[in-house]
N, C-alpha and C positions, 0 to 999 in steps of 0.2 A: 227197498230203502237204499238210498247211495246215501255212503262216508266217504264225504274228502273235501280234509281243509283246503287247497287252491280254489275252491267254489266259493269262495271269498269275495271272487271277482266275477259281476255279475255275465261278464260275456263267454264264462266257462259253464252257466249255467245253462244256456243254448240247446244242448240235448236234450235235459231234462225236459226242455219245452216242446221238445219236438218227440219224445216221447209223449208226453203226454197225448196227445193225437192219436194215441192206442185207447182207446174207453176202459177197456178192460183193466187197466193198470191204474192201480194210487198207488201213487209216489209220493215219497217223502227224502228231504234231502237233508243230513247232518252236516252241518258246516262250523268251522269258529267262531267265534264273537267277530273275530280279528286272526291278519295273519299277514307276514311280510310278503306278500309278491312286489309284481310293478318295478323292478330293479332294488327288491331289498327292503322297500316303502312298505309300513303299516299300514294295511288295508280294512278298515271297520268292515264288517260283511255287508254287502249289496245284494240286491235280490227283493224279492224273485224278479225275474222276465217275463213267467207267466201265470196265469192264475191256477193253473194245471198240473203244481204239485206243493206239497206243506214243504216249506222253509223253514227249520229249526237252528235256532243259532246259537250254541250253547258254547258255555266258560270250559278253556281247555289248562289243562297244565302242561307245561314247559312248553309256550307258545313258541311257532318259529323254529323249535328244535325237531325237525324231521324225523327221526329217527323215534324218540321218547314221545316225545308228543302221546297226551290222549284226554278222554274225556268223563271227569268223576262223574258225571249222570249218565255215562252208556249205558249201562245196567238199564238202569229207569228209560233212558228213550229205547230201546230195545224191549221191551215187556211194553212197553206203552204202545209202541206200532205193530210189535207182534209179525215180521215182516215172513212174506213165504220165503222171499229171496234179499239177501244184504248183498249189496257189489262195495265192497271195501277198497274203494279205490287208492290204497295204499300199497308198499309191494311188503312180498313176503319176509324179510328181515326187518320191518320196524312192528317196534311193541304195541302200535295200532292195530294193525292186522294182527295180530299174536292173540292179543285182545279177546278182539269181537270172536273168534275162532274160538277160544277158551269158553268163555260167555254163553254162546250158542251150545256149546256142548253139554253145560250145565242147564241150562233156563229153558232155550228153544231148540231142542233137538231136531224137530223139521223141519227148522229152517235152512235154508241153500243158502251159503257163503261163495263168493265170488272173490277174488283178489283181481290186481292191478300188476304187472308187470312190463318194465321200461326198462332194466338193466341184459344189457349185450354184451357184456365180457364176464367173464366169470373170476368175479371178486370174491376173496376165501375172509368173509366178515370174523372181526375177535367177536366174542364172548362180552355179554350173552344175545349179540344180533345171529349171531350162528346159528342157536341154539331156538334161536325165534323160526327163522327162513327153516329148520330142516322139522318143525312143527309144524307151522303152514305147511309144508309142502303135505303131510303125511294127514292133514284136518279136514287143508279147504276144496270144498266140492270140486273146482273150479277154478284156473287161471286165466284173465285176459292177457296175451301179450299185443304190445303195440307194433309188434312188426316181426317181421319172419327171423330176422336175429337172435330177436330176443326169446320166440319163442325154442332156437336151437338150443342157446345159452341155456333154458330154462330146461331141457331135457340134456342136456351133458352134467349140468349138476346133482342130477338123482330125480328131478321132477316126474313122475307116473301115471300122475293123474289128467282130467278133463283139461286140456288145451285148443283157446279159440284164437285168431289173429286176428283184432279187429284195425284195424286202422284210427289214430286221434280224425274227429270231424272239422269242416272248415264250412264259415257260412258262406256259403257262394251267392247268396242275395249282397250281403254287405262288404264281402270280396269278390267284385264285377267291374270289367271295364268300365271306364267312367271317364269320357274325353274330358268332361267340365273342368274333374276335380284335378286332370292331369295335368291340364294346362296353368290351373290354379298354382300347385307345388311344384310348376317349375317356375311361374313367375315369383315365387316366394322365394325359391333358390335361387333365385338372378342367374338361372342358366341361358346360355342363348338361343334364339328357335332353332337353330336347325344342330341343337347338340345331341352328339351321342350316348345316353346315359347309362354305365353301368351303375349298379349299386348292390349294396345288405344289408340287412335290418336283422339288428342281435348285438348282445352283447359283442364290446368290442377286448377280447381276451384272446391269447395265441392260438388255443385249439380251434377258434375258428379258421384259423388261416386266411388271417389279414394280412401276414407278412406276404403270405404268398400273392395274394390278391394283388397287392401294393406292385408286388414287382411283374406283374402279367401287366398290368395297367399301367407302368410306367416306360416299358416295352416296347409299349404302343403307341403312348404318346406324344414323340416325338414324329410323327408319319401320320397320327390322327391327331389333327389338331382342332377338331372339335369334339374329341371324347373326352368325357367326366366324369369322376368317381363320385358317388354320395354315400356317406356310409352311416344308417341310423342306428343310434344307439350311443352307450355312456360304456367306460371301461378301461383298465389300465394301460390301453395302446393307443388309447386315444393322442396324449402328446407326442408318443414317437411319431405316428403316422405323419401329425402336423408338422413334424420337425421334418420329416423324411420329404415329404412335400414342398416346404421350405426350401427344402438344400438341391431340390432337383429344379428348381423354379417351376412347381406345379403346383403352386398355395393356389392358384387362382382358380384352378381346375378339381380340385377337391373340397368337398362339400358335406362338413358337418352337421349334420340334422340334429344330433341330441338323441335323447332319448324320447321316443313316441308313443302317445296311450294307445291302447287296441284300437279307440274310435277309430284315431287318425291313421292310421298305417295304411289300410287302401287307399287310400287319397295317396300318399307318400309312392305305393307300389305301383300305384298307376303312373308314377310322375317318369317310370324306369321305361328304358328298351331293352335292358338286358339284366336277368335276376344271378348273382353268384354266391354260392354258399358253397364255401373254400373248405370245409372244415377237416381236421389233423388228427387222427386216433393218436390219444396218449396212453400210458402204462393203466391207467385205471376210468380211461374215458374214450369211446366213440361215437360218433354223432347217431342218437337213438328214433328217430324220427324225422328228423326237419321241416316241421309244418311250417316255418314261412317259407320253405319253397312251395308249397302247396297253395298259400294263400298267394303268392306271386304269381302260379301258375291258372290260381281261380279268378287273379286277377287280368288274365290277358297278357302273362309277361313271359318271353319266356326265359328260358335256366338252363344257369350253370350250374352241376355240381360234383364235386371230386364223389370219391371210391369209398370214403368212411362211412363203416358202418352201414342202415340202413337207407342212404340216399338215393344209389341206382335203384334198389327197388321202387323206391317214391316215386321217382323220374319216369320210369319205365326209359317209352320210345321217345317222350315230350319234350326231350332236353338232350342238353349233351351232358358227358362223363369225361371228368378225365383224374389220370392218379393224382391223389391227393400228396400235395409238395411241389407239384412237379408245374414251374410257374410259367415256362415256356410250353408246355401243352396247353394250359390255361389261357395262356395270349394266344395261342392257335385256335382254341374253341372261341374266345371271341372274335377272334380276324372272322372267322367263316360265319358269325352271328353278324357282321358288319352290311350283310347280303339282305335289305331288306324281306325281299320275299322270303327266306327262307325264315325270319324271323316272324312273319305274318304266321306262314306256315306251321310255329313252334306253337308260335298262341294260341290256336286254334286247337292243336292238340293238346295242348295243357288244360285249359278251359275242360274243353270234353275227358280228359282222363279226371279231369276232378269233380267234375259231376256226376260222370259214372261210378268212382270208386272212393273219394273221401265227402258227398254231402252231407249234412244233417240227416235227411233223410237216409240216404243209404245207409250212413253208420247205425240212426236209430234202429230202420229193421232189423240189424245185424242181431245190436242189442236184442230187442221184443224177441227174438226166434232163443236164443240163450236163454231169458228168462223165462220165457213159455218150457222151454227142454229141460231145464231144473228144476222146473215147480212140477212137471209132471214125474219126475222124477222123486221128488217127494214119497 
């Protein structure tokens, strides 16, 4: 049984569906009524994608609040599935996971509790999330971490228990080169054919390091006068970038997309020759993953990404690295992306590192071998 409100949106459903393709497993997935993803947007629940596991959509109290968030019929959907294994795709300091851990201890003793894990620095939570996270820690069978950071993070804090590193998945059927669609979003951008395009897709807020983007890209654009920034996404630097653009006469060269639904983003990532995800460790944030460089790179594109967090690992050898801030390295790693061939050369290994190590399928069997190892463990 998976819990986790972001399955609200049916294209996060994906796993589930490709789990299902195990026979031996029923699945059931607990999700919201509702719940704000999409940049903030209330999302009525979607779903399913396949016929291949129960969708349960049940009224949650204090919608949207991460943290409190939970569901007065758990109890009841929990005795009602009876599950060998719960993957509480929540992390261990919200009253979610506190929760079903609690729950289980009382009602379903054999069952396996799995948690979710995303946090890479180690935040000292007030009371009572404190008092949640050092429960989990000492309850649940099981933590996923989403990347090798997190799962350090996750053993500097006192964690002892069962740790797996799975990687988030990316569908690389629906993130796949696609000349059609390439050609398509640039002729929507009114780029010109033979332009250079770097871009980003994400929110547009400082820890991404748009500031920094901004001035690698502006660096260069007086020497490349057909390179072009697109930067997808909605966000409070949106008008500076416009304004900074403005002032350097490079409105015409910079290219705001908006914000863009999951459909459309391949289409969008194929329209790029060059992917960069800039992003800035803050005092209580570094970049925990970065699946759109994954899907850019399952796109055919390849990537830029600084040093925060767990990017180099994502990248491996598929991309270049450079310090994050550092904006004249940044305009060095795209000068040397300028090189077609070596840019053929990047996409090729992107493509293939993400097929080998972040598909549906590889992540699912990841999954399937865990919950097989818990349940026998029962």
């Amino acid at each position: 049984m998976w819990i986790w409100h972001a399955a609200v949106v049916a294209e996060y459903q994906k796993p589930l569906a490709e789990l299902a393709h195990y026979t031996d497993l029923d699945l059931t997935l607990l999700l919201p009524r509702r719940w704000p993803e999409r940049a903030g947007q209330m999302v009525k629940a979607e779903g399913p994608v396949s016929s291949g596991y129960r969708l349960v959509k049940a009224r949650t109290a204090f919608t949207g609040l991460y943290y409190i968030y939970f569901y007065p019929t758990l109890l009841y959907q929990l005795l009602r599935s009876r599950p060998d294994v719960i993957y509480c795709y929540e992390e261990a300091h919200t009253l979610m996971a506190a929760l079903v851990l609690f729950l289980r201890r009382l009602f379903l003793p054999r069952s396996a509790v799995l948690l979710y894990a995303a946090q890479n620095i180690r935040k000292h939570y007030p009371l009572p999330f404190r008092l949640f996270e050092r429960y989990c820690f000492r309850r649940a069978n099981a933590i996923l971490a989403c990347g090798t950071s997190v799962a350090s993070t996750l053993r500097s804090k006192g964690y002892r228990g069962a740790l797996h590193v799975v990687p988030l998945p990316t569908d690389t059927a629906a993130y796949s080169p696609d000349p059609q669609k390439r050609e398509a979003i640039r002729r929507e951008l009114d780029l010109p054919a033979d332009a250079l395009v770097v871009g980003y897709a994400g929110k547009l807020v400082e820890e991404k390091g748009l500031r920094t983007l901004w001035k690698a890209f502006s660096h260069l654009a007086d020497d490349c006068p057909n390179l072009h920034l697109v930067l997808m996404g909605g966000g409070p630097l949106k008008d500076e970038l416009q304004r900074a653009a403005n002032s350097a006469g490079l409105a015409d060269r910079l290219h705001m997309a908006g914000v863009i639904h999951n459909n459309e983003l391949p289409a969008y990532l194929n329209a790029l020759d060059i992917f960069v995800l800039a992003s800035e460790t803050r005092p209580n944030w570094r970049e925990q993953f970065g699946r759109v460089v994954v899907e850019a790179m399952s796109c055919g594109v390849p990537v830029v990404g600084s040093d925060s967090g767990e990017i180099p690992a994502v990248i491996g050898d598929a991309g270049l690295i450079f310090p994050e801030g550092d904006s004249l390295h940044l305009a060095s790693c795209l000068q040397t992306l300028f090189d077609p061939i070596l840019r053929a050369d990047l996409a090729g290994k992107g493509r293939e590192r993400v097929l080998r190590n972040f598909s549906l399928e590889t992540v699912a069997a990841q999954h399937y071998s865990i919950y097989q190892a818990m349940s026998a463990e029962r």
